[in-house]
ZABAVEX-889659 format. One record per residue (C-alpha): x, y, z; residue in one letter. Coordinates in pm, 1 decimal. Layout:
BEGIN
+----------+----------+----------+------+
!       c1 !       c2 !       c3 ! resn !
+----------+----------+----------+------+
!        X !        Y !        Z !    A !
...
+----------+----------+----------+------+
//
This chain:
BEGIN
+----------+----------+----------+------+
!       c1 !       c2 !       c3 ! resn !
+----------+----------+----------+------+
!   -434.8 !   -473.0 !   1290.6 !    X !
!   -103.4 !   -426.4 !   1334.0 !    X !
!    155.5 !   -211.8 !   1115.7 !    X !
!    525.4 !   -197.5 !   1084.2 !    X !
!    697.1 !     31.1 !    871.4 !    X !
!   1029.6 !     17.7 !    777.2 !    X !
!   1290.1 !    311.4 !    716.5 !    X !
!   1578.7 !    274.3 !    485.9 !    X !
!   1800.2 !    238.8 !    727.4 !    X !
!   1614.7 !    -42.0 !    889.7 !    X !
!   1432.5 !    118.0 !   1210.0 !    X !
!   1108.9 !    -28.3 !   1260.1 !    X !
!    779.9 !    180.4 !   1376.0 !    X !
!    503.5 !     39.5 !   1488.6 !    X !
!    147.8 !     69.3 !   1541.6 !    X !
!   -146.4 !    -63.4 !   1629.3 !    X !
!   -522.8 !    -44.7 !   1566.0 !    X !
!   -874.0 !   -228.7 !   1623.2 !    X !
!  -1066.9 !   -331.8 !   1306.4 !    X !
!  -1408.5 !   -491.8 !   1287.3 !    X !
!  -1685.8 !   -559.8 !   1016.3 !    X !
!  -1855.3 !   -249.9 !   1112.8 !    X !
!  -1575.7 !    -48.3 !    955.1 !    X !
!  -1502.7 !   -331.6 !    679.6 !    X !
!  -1127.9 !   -422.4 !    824.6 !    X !
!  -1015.7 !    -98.1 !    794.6 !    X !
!   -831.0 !    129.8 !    970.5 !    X !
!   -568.2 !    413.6 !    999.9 !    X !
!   -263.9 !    448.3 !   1206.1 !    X !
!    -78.1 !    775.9 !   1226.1 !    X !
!    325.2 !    713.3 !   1149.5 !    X !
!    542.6 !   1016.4 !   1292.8 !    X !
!    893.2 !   1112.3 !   1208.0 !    X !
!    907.8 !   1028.3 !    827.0 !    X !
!   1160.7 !   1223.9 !    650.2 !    X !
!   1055.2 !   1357.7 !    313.8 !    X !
!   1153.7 !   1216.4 !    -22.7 !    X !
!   1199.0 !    850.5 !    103.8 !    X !
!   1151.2 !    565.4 !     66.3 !    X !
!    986.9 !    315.8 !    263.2 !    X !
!    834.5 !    -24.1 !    324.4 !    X !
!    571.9 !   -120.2 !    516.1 !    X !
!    393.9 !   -479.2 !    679.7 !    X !
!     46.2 !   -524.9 !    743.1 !    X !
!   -137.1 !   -800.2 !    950.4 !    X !
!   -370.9 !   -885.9 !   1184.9 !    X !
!   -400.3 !  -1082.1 !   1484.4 !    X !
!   -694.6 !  -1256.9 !   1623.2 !    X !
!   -832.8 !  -1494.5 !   1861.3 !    X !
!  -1046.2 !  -1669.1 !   1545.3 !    X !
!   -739.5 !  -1716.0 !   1332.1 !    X !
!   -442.2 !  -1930.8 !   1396.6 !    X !
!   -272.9 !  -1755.9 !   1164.9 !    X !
!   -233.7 !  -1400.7 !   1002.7 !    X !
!   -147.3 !  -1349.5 !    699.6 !    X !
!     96.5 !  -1015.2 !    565.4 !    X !
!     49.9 !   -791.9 !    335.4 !    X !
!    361.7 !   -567.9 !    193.2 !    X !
!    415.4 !   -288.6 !     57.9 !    X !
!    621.9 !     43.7 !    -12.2 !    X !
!    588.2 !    442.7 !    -20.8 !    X !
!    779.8 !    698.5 !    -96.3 !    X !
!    697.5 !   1034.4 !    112.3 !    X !
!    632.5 !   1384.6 !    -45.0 !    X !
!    906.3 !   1656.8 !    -76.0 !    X !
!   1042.1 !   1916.0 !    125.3 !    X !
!    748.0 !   2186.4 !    126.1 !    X !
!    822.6 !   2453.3 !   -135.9 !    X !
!   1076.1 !   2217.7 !   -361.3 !    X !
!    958.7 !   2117.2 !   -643.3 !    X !
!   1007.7 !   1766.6 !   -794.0 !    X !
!    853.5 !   1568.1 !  -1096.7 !    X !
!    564.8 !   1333.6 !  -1003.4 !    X !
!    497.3 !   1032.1 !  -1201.9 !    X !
!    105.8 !    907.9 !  -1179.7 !    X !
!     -6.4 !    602.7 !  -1321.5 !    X !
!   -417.9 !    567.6 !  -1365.0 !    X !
!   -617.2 !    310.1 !  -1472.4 !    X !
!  -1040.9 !    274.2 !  -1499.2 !    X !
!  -1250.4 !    -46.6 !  -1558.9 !    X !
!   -960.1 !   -286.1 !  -1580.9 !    X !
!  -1204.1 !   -547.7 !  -1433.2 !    X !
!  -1461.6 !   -469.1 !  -1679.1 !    X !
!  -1578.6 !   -777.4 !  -1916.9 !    X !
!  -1357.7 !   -957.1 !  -1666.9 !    X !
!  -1073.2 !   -917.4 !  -1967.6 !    X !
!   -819.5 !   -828.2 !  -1747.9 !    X !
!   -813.1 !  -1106.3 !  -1556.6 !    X !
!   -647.3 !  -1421.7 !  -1581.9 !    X !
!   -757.8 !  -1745.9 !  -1356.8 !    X !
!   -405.8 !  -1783.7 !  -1295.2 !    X !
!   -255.1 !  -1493.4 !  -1262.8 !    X !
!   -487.7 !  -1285.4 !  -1114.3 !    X !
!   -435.2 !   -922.3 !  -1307.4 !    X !
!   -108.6 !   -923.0 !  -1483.6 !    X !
!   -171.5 !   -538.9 !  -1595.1 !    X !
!    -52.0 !   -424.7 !  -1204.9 !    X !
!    278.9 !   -577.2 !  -1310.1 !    X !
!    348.0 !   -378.7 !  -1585.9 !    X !
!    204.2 !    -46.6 !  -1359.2 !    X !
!    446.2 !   -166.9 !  -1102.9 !    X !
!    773.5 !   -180.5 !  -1318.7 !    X !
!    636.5 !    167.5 !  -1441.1 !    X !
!    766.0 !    283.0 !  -1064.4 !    X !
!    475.1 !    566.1 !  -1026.5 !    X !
!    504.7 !    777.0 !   -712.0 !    X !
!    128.9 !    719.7 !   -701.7 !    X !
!   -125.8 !    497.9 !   -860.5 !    X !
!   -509.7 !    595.7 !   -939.6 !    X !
!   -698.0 !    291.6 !   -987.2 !    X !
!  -1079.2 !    417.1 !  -1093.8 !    X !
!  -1298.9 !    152.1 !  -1015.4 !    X !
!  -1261.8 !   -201.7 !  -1089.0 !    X !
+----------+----------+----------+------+
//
């Protein structure tokens, strides 16, 4: 897996990682240098010798404060939104994560599915 997070002013960091079934695809790369309070995007994908080709995921994150200042935190939550399979649409997958998205939440709590 490889990572590449972008800074606001465009400076790319990199890193890498093995993943495997054993660990279900996941893993965890350590990103130095952030500044707080900022915002930043971020590519995921994966390479291997199996796959011609890889596909991306994106994303953003915005990084905590300065320790000691304190700053409004909005949290958006959500439980069972899979539940009766109501939430879902054939088409459109879950529209609800589009209307938690244009909420702009500094964090999102998603319990269970």
């Amino acid at each position: 897996m490889k990572v590449a997070v972008r800074s606001p002013s465009g400076k790319k960091i990199f890193g890498t990682t093995g993943v495997g079934a054993d660990d279900d695809y996941t893993g965890q790369i350590l990103v130095k240098g952030l500044k707080p309070n900022t915002h930043y995007e971020y590519q995921v994908w994966f390479k291997s010798s199996r796959w011609d080709k890889s596909e991306v995921a994106v994303g953003r994150f915005k990084t905590a404060p300065k320790k000691r200042r304190k700053q409004a935190v909005k949290i958006a939550w959500s439980g069972d939104f899979a539940g009766q399979n109501v939430c879902r649409d054939r088409q459109l997958g879950f529209p609800i994560f589009r209307a938690i998205h244009q909420e702009d939440a500094d964090l999102f709590i998603g319990l269970g599915i």
